[in-house]
Structures are given as C-alpha cells and as structure tokens.
C-alpha positions as CSV (number, residue, x, y, z in Angstrom):
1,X,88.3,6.2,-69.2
2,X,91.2,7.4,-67.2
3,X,92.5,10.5,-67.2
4,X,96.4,8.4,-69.1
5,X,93.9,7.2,-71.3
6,X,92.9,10.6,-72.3
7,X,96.1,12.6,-72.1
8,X,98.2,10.5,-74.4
9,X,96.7,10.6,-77.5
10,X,96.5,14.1,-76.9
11,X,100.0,14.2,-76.4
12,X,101.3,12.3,-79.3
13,X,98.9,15.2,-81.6
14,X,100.8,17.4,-79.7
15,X,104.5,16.4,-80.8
16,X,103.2,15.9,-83.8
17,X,102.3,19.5,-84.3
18,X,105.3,20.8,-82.6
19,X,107.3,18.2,-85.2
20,X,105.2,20.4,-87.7
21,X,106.3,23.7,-86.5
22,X,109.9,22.6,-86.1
23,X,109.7,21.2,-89.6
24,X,107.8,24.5,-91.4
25,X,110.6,26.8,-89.7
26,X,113.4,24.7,-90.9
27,X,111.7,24.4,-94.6
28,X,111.4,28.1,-94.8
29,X,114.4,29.7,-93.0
30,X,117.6,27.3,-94.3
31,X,116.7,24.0,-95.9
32,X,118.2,24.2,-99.5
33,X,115.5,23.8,-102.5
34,X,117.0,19.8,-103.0
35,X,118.0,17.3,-99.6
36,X,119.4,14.0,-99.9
37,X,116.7,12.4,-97.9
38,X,116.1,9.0,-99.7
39,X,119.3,6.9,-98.8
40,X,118.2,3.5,-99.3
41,X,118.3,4.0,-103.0
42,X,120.9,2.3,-104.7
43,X,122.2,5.3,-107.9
44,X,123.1,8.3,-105.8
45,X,121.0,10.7,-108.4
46,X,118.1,9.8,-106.8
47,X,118.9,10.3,-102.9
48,X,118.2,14.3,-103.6
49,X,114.6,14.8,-103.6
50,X,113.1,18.8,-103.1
51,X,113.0,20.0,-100.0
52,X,108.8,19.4,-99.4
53,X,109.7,15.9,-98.7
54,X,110.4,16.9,-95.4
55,X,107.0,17.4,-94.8
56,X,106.7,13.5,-94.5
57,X,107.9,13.2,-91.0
58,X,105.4,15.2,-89.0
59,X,102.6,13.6,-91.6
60,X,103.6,10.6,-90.5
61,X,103.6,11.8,-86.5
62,X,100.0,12.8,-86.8
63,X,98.7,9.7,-88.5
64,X,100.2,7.2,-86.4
65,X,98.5,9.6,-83.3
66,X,95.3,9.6,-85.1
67,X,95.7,5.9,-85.8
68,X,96.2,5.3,-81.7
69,X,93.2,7.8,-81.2
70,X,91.2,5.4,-83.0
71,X,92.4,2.0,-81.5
72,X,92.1,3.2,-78.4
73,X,88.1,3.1,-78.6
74,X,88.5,-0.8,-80.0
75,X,90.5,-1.9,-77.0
76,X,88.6,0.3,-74.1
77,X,88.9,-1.1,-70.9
78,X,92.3,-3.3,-71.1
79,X,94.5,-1.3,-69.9
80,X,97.6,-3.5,-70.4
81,X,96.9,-2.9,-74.2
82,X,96.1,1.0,-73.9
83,X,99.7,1.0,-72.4
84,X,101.4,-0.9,-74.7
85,X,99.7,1.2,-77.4
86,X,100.6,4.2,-75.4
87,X,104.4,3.5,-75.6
88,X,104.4,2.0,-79.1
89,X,102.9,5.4,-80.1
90,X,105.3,7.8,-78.3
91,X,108.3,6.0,-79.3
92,X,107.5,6.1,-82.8
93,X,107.1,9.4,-82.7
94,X,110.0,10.1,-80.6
95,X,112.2,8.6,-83.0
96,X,110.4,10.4,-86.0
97,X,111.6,13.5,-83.9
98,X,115.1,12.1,-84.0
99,X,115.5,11.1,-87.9
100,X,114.0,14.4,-88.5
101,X,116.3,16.8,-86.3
102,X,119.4,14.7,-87.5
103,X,118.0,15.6,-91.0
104,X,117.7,18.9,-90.3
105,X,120.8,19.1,-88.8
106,X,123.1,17.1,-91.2
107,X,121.5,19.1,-94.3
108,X,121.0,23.0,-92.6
C-alpha cells in the first residue's frame, strides 16, 4: 500500500471533522433556531427547516470518507482506480465544504 493510498482517506476523515467543527460553532454561536435550507421544494413554507439540519453536511462528509475507506480495500492494487476514487472523494467533499460555508454565510 503506498503511503497516497493511506494518507487520503485519512484526509477526507479529516475535512470531514473539521466540516464538523466548523458546522458545531456556527450552530451554536449565530445560526437562527429555523434556516431555509431545502430549496428545491416547490411551497416556500417548507424551505425553513430547524437549524439541526445543518448537521447533514459533515454527516454526509464522513460517510462518503468511510465509504472510500472501504472501497479502497476492494480495488487494492490498481492504482488508476485508488486515484480516481481519491479525487471523486475529495471533490465531493470539497464541494460539501462549499454549499455549507455559503449556507452558513447567506443565513448567519
């Protein structure tokens, strides 16, 4: 296993815990108790939804690292996958990152 192999998924957990943190401080220091989060809806009502559904963002970070934690024992050894996997997994996250800052942003 090379040492990329073992430093990205270890990465991604990482973001995903510093999404966390980033995401905790917000929640407790200036979110308002209600955030329109859920835009796709179609009656405006039902775009406000309480504040904990914030959460779902770094949830989301750490299972999709957990998810490429565990592929990454299926595919061992082809390392044109790993990488593929290992960009797949980063930019996901790194765009999680972004919809939650803006978030964070547009609402605090």
């Amino acid at each position: 296993m090379s040492q990329r192999t073992l430093l990205t998924p270890i990465a991604s957990f990482i973001l995903a815990g510093i999404l966390f943190l980033i995401t905790a401080a917000a929640y407790f220091f200036f979110l308002p108790p209600e955030i329109p989060l859920l835009y796709t809806l179609t009656r405006t009502q039902d775009y406000i939804v309480k504040s904990q559904y914030i959460f779902v963002f770094p949830l989301f970070a750490a299972v999709i690292a957990f998810f490429q934690s565990q592929m990454l024992r299926w595919i061992r050894g082809q390392e044109f996958l790993e990488s593929i996997l290992h960009i797949g997994t980063l930019i996901t996250i790194a765009f999680l990152y972004i919809a939650c800052i803006r978030i964070l942003i547009v609402v605090g």
